[in-house]
C-alpha positions as CSV (number, residue, x, y, z in Angstrom):
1,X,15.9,4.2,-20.7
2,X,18.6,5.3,-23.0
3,X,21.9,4.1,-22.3
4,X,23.5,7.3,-20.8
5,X,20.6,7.4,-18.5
6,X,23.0,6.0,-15.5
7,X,24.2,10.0,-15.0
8,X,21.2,11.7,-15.2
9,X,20.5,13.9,-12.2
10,X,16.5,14.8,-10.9
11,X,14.9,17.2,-8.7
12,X,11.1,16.0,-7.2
13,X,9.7,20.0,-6.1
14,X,6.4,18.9,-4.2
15,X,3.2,20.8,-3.5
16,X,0.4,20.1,-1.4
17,X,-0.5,17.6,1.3
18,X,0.9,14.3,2.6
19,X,-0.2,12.0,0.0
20,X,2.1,14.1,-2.4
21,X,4.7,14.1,0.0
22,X,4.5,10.3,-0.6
23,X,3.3,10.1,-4.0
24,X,7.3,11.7,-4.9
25,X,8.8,9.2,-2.6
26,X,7.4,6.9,-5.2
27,X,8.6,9.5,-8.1
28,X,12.2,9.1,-6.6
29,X,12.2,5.5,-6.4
30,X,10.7,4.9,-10.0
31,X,13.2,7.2,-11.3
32,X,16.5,6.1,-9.5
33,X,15.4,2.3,-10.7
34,X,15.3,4.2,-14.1
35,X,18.8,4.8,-13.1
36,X,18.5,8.3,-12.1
37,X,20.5,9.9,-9.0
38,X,19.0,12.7,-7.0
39,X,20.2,16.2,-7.7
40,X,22.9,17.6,-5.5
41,X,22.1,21.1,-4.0
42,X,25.1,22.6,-5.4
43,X,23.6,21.5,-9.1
44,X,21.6,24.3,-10.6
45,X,20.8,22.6,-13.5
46,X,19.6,19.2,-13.5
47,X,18.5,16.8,-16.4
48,X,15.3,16.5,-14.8
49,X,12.8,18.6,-12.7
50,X,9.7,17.1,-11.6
51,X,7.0,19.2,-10.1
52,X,4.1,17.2,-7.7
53,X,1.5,19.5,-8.0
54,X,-1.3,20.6,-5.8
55,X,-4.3,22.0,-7.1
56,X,-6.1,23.1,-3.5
57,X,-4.6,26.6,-2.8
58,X,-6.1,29.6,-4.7
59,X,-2.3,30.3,-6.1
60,X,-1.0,27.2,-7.0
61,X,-1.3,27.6,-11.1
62,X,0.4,31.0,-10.8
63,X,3.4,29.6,-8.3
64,X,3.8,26.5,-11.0
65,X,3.9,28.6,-14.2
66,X,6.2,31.3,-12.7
67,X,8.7,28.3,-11.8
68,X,8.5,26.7,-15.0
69,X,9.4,30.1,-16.5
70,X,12.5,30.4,-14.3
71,X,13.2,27.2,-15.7
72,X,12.8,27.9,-19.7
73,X,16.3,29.5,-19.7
74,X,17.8,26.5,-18.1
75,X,16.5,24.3,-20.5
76,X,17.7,26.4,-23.3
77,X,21.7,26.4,-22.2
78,X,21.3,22.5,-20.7
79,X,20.7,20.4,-24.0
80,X,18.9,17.8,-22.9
81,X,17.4,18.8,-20.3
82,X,13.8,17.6,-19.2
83,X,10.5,19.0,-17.6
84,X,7.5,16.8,-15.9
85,X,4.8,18.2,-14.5
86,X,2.5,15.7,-12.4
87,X,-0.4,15.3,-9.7
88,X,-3.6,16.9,-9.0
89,X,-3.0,20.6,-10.7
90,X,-1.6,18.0,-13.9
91,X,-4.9,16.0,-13.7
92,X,-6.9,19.2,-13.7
93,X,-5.0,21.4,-16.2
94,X,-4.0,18.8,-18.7
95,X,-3.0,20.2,-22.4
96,X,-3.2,23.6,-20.7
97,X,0.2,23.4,-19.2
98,X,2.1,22.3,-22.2
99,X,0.3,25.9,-24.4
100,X,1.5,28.0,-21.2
101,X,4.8,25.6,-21.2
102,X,5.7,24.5,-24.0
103,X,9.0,23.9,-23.3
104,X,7.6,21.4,-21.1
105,X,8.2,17.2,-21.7
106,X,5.8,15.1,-19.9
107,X,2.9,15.9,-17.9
108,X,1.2,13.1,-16.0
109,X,-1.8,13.4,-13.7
110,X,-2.2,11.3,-10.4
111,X,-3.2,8.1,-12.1
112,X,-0.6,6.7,-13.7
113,X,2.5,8.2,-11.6
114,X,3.8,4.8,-12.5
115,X,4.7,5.8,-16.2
116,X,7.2,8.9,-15.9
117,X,9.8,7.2,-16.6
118,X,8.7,5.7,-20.1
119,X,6.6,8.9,-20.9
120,X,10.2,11.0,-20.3
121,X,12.0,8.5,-23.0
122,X,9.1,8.8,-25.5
123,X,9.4,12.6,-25.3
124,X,13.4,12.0,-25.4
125,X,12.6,10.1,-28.6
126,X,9.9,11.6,-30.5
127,X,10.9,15.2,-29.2
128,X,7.5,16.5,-28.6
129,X,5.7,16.7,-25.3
130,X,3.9,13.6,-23.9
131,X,0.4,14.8,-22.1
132,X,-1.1,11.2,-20.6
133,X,-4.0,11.4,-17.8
134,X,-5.9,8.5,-16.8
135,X,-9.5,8.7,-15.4
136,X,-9.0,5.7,-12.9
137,X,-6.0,4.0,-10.9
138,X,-4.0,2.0,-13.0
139,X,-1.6,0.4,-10.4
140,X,-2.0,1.3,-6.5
141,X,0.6,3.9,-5.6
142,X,2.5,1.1,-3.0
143,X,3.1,-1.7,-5.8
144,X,5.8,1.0,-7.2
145,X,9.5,1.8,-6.6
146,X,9.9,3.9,-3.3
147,X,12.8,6.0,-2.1
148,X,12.3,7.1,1.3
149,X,13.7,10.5,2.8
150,X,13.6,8.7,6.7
151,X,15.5,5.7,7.7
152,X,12.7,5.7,11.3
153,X,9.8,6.9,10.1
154,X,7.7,5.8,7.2
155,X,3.9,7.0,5.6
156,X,2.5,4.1,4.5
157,X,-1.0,4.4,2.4
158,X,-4.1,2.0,3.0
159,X,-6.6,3.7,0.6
160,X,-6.5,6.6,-2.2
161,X,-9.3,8.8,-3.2
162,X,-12.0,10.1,-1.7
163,X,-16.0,9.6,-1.8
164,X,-17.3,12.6,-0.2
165,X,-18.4,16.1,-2.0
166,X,-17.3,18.5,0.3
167,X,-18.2,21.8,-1.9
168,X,-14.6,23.6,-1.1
169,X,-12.9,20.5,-2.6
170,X,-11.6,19.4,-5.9
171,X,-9.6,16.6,-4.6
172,X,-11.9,13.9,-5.1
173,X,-12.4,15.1,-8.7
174,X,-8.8,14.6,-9.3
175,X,-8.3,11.5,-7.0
176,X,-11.1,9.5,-8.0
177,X,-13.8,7.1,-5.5
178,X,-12.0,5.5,-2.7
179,X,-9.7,2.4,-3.4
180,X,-8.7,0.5,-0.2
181,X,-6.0,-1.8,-0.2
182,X,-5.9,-5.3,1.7
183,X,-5.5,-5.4,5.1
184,X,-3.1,-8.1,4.4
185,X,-0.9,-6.0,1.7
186,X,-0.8,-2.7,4.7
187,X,0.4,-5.0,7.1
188,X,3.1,-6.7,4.6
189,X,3.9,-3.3,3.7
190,X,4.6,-2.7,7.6
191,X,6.4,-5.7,8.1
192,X,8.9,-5.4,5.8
193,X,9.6,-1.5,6.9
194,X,10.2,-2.2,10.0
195,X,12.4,-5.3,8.8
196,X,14.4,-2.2,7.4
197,X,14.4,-0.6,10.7
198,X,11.5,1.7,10.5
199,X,9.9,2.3,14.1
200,X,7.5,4.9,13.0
201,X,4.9,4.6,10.5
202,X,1.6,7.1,9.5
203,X,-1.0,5.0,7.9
204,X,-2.4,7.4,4.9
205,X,-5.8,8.2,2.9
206,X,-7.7,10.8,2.1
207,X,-9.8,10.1,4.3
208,X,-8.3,7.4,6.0
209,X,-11.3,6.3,8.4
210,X,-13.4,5.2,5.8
211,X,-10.8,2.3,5.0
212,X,-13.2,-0.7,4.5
213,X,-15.8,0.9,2.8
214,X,-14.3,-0.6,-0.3
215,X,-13.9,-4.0,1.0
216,X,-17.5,-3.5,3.0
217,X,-16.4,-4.0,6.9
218,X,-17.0,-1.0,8.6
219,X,-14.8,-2.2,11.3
220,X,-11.8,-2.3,9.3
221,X,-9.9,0.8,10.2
222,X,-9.8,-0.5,14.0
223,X,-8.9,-3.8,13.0
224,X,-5.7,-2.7,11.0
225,X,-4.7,-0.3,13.6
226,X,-5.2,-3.4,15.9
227,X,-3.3,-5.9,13.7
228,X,-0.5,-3.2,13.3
229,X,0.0,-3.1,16.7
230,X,1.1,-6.9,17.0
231,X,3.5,-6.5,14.6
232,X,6.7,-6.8,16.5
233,X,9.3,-3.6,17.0
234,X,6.7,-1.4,15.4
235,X,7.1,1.1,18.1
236,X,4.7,4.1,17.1
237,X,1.8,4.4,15.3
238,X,0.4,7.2,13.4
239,X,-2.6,7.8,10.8
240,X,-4.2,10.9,8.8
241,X,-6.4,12.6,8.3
242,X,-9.4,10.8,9.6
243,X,-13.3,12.2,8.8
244,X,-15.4,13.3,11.8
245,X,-18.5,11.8,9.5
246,X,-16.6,8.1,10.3
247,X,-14.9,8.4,13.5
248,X,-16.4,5.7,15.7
249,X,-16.2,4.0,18.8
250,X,-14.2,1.0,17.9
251,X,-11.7,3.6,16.2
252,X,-11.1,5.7,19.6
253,X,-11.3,2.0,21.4
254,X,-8.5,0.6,19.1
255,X,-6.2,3.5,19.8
256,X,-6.5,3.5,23.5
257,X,-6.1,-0.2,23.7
258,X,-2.9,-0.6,21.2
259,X,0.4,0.1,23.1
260,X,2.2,1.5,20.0
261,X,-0.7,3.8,18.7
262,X,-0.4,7.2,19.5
263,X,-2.2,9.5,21.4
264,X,-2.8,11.6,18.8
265,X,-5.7,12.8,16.1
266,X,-5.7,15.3,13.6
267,X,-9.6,15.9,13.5
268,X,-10.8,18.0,10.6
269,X,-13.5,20.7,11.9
270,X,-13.2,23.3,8.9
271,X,-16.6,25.5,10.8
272,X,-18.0,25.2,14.2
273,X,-21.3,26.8,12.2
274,X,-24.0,24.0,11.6
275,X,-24.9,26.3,8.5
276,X,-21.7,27.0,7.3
277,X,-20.9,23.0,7.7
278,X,-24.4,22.1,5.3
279,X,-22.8,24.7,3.3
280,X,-19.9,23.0,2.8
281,X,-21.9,19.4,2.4
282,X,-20.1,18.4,6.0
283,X,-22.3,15.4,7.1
284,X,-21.8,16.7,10.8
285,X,-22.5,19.3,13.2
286,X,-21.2,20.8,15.9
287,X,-22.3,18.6,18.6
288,X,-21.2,15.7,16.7
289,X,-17.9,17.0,16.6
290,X,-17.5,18.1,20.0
291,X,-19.5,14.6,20.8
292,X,-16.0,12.9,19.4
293,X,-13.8,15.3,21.0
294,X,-15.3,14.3,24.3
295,X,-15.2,10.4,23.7
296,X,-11.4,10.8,23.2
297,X,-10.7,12.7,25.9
298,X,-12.4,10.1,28.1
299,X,-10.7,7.2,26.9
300,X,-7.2,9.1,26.5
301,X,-7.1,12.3,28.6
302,X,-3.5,12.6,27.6
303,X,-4.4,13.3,23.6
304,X,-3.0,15.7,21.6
305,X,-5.8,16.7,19.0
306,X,-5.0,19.1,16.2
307,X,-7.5,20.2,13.9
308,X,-8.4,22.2,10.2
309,X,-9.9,25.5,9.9
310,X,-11.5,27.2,7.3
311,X,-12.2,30.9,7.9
312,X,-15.0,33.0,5.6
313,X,-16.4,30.1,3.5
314,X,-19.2,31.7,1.2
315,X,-21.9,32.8,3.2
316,X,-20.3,32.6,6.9
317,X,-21.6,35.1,9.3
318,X,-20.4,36.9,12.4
319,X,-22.3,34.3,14.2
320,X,-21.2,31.6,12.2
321,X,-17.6,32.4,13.1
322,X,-18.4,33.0,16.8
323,X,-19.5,29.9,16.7
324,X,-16.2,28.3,15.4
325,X,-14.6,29.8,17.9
326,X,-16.6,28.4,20.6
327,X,-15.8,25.1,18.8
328,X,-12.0,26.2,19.3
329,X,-12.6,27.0,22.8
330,X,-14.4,24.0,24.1
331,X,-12.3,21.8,22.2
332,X,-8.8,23.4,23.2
333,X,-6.4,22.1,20.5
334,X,-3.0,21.4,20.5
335,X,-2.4,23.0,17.4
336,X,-4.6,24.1,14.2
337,X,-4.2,24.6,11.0
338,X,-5.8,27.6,9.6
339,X,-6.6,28.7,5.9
340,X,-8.8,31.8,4.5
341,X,-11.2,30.2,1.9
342,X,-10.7,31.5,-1.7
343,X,-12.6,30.3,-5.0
344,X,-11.2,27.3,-6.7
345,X,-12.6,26.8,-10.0
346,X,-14.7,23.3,-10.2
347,X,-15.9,23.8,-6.8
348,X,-19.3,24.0,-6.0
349,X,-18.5,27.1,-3.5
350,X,-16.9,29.1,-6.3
351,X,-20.0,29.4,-7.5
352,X,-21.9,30.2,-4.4
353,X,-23.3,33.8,-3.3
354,X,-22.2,35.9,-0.4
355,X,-18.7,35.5,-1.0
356,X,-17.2,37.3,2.1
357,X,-15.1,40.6,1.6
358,X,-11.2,40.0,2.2
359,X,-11.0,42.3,4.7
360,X,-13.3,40.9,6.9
361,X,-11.8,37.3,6.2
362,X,-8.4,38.5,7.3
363,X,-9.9,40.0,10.4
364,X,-11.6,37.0,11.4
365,X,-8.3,34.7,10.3
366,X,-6.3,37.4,12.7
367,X,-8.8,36.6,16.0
368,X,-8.9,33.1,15.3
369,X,-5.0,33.1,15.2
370,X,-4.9,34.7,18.5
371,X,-7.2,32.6,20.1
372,X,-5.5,29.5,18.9
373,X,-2.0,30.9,20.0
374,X,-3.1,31.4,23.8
375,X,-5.0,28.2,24.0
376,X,-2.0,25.8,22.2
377,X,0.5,28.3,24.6
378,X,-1.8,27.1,27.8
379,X,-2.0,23.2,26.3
380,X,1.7,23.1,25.9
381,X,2.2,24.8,29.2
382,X,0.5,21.5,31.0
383,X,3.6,19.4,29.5
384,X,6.2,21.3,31.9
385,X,7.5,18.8,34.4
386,X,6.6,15.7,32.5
387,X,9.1,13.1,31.6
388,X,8.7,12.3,27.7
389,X,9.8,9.7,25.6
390,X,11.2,11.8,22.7
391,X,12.0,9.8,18.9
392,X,15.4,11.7,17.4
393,X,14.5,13.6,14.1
394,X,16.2,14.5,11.3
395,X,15.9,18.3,10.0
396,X,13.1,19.1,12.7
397,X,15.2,21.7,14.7
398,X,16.1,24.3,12.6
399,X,18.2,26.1,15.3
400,X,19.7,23.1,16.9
401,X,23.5,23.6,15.4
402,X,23.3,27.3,17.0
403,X,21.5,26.5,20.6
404,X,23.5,22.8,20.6
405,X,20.1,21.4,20.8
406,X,18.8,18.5,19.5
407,X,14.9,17.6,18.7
408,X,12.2,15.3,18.1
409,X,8.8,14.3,18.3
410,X,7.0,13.3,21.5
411,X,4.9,10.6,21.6
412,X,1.4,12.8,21.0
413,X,4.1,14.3,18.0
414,X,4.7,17.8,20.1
415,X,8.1,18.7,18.8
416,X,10.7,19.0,21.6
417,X,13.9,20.7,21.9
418,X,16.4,19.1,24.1
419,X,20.1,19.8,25.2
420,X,22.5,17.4,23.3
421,X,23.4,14.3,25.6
422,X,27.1,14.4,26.0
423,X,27.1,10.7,24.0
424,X,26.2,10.1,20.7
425,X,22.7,9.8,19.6
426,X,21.4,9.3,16.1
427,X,17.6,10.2,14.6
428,X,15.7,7.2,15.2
429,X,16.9,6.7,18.8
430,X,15.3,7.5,21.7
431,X,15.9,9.6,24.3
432,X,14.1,10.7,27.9
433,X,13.5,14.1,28.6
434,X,11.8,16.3,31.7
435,X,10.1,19.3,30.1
436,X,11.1,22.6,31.6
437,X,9.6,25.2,28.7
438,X,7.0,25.4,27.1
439,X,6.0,27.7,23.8
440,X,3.2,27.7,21.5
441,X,4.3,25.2,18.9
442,X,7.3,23.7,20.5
443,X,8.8,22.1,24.2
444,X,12.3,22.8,25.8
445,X,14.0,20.3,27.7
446,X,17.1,22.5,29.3
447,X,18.3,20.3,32.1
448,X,20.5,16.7,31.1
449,X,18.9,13.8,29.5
450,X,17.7,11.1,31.8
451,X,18.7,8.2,29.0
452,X,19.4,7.4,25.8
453,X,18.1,4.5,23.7
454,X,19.9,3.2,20.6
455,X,17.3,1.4,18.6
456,X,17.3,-0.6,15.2
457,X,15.8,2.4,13.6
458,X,19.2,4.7,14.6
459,X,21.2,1.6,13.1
460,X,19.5,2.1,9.9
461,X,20.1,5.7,9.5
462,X,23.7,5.3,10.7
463,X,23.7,2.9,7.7
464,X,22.0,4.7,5.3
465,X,24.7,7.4,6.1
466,X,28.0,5.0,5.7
467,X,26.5,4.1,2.2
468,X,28.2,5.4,-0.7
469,X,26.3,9.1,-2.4
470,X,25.6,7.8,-5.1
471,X,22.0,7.0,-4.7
472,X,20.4,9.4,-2.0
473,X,17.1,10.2,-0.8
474,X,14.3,11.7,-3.0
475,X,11.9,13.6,-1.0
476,X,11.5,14.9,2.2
477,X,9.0,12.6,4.9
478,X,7.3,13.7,8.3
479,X,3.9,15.0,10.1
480,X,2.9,18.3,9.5
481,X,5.0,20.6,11.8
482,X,3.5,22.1,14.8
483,X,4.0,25.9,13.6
484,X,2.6,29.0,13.0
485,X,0.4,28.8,10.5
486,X,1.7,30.4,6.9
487,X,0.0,33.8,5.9
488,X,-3.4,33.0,4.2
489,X,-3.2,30.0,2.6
490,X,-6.8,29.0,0.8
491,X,-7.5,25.9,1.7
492,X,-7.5,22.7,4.8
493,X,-4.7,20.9,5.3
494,X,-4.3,17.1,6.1
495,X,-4.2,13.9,3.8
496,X,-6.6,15.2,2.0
497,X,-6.9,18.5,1.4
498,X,-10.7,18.2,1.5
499,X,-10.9,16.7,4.7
């Protein structure tokens, strides 16, 4: 880095799923060891802007393009000023970013994340744009600097890449073959979080049940969950998104026998249709999924299980959907996330026939919302009168300064409201709730809280807050939000957006 380097200011704008999410923590930390500091939101013009693209939903080119051409006219009045443009929509586009944009710098794809910060100072230098994309991992995302938002709470990745060909999907394409890491380099990873304070962690992969196909134990995933658990004042853990194609016994047995992991599974379904699911090369059917459901429920009839939908895939018929629906019905998730298939070119289902009208698409997405509504509504409604242990958040209420509410995640990650104690009480502690209200996507506790416990991972925060400005967080951490889901997004959720 060039001398002056030490005032620099950055901006990480993220698309796209959780392994983005924690693909810019590592952006953050790489570039504040460069000697960056984070943007300030008063600062409308920083010396850098890094966009972590996604390349999954049917709009994402347009959304990057149009905010790299709000950004041309900064660059022009802020000499110096730099554009990177990185992850999977990078990997995909390549030099075609750089002829839209030429007023962009850098543009790195999701291999080699690791060399921003020399590819920015080569540009700096030789003042032309730097276009470098890598075919295969060069260093494992979890070797680099990290900046994380959460000072409780912490994603922490076991695997990258994806072997499946799901024919909606470009990830894998853009991601490469799966890459596990060592069981013993997870748990050291763990180890030294909590050290920090951490509490929480969400173990990570695109398809993060199929850790220890690479290392060729097809026990493995239950085995780390297991060795996780001993780890000492690890209080909670999480892990996403998991494959119904993997999901075996000794993974449902692990989670109900280990204390500290949660109750909860985000299980992809995408179609309750056996056709639509050969369609989309899903190497399950319906009873297989429902098969898992069951299993679950028997060994933790407390679990939360959320779930992806994809509505009008090429081909789907009125049956087809009817059939998802049952699927949503006898399944009776917490929440779902739900997405209107659209083409993406490189996909195998861009290219299919029967492509289904928009309007019926939206009609079907519009019943399927409904039905999801009154049965998360009903789920939720079961809570009322329980006692919860409820982890503090940060940023999770967005009404809580009005109502004089604070929130938090229960332990199957339901996000709960609750009427500020009259002590103090920092994210990362936890405090005991009796639910009186329920809604579809959130709880209410109204009455006093039964306790409050200050925990390590509330020291660390009230830390990290006492520390000088100079070096703040990067990029924003958590779970997908419990929500209604946005308008007519185009494609599944979860670690992987192919899941």
């Amino acid at each position: 880095m060039s001398g002056d380097s030490g005032s620099k200011s950055y901006k990480v704008v993220t698309y796209g799923c959780q392994m983005n999410v924690h693909d810019s923590e590592r952006l953050s930390g790489l570039l504040e060891d460069a000697g960056y500091v984070k943007a300030t939101p008063a600062e409308s013009d920083p010396d850098l802007v890094v966009f972590n693209t996604c390349a999954v939903r049917e709009n994402a080119d347009n959304k990057l393009y149009g905010n790299l051409g709000q950004l041309a006219p900064a660059k022009t009045r802020h000499k110096g000023m730099q554009i990177a443009v990185g992850g999977c929509l990078a990997q995909k586009d390549r030099d075609t970013i750089v002829r839209k944009a030429p007023w962009v710098d850098v543009v790195f794809g999701t291999h080699n994340i690791g060399h921003l910060p020399a590819l920015l100072e080569r540009a700096r230098v030789e003042q032309q744009a730097q276009v470098e994309i890598l075919e295969s991992l060069e260093t494992f995302p979890s070797t680099l600097p990290t900046r994380r938002e959460s000072a409780y709470a912490a994603w922490v990745a076991i695997s990258v890449g994806c072997n499946n060909t799901c024919t909606f999907c470009i990830v894998p394409a853009l991601r490469g073959k799966e890459e596990d890491r060592r069981p013993g380099d997870v748990l050291a990873e763990i180890e030294a979080l909590v050290d920090e304070g951490v509490i929480e962690v969400t173990l990570l992969g695109q398809n993060v049940n199929a850790y220890g196909s690479d290392l060729g134990d097809r026990e493995a995933f239950s085995k780390l969950l297991r060795a996780a658990g001993r780890i000492e004042g690890l209080e909670r853990i999480r892990f996403t998104s998991p494959h119904p194609r993997d999901f075996t016994d000794d993974v449902i047995a692990a989670m109900a026998e280990t204390p500290n992991v949660m109750h909860q599974l985000h299980m992809p379904l995408q179609s309750g249709s056996d056709t639509v699911l050969k369609a989309m090369r899903r190497s399950y059917r319906q009873d297989r999924f429902l098969g898992i459901i069951h299993k679950v429920r028997e060994a933790m009839p407390d679990a939360a299980i959320s779930t992806d939908i994809i509505v009008g895939f090429p081909g789907e018929t009125e049956e087809d959907f009817e059939q998802t629906l049952h699927v949503v019905r006898e399944a009776r998730f917490a929440n779902a996330f739900t997405f209107q298939y659209s083409k993406r070119p490189g996909t195998p289902a861009a290219e299919m026939a029967d492509q289904i009208p928009k309007a019926v698409v939206q009609e079907r997405y519009n019943r399927l919302i409904a039905l999801q509504e009154e049965i998360s509504w009903g789920e939720n409604k079961k809570q009322v009168g329980r006692t919860l242990e409820v982890l503090v958040a940060e940023g999770e209420g967005k009404k809580d300064d009005r109502t004089d509410r604070l929130s938090g995640r229960a332990p199957d990650n339901r996000l709960v409201h609750f009427t500020r104690p009259a002590g103090p009480v920092r994210p990362g502690d936890v405090v005991t709730v009796e639910i009186t209200y329920a809604a579809p996507h959130h709880l209410l506790a109204e009455g006093p809280t039964t306790a409050v416990r200050r925990t390590r991972a509330g020291d660390a925060w009230e830390k990290r807050q006492a520390a000088p400005a100079a070096r703040p967080a990067g990029v924003m951490l958590g779970l997908p939000g419990i929500g209604a889901p946005a308008p007519a997004p185009a494609a599944p959720a979860g670690a992987c957006c192919g899941d």
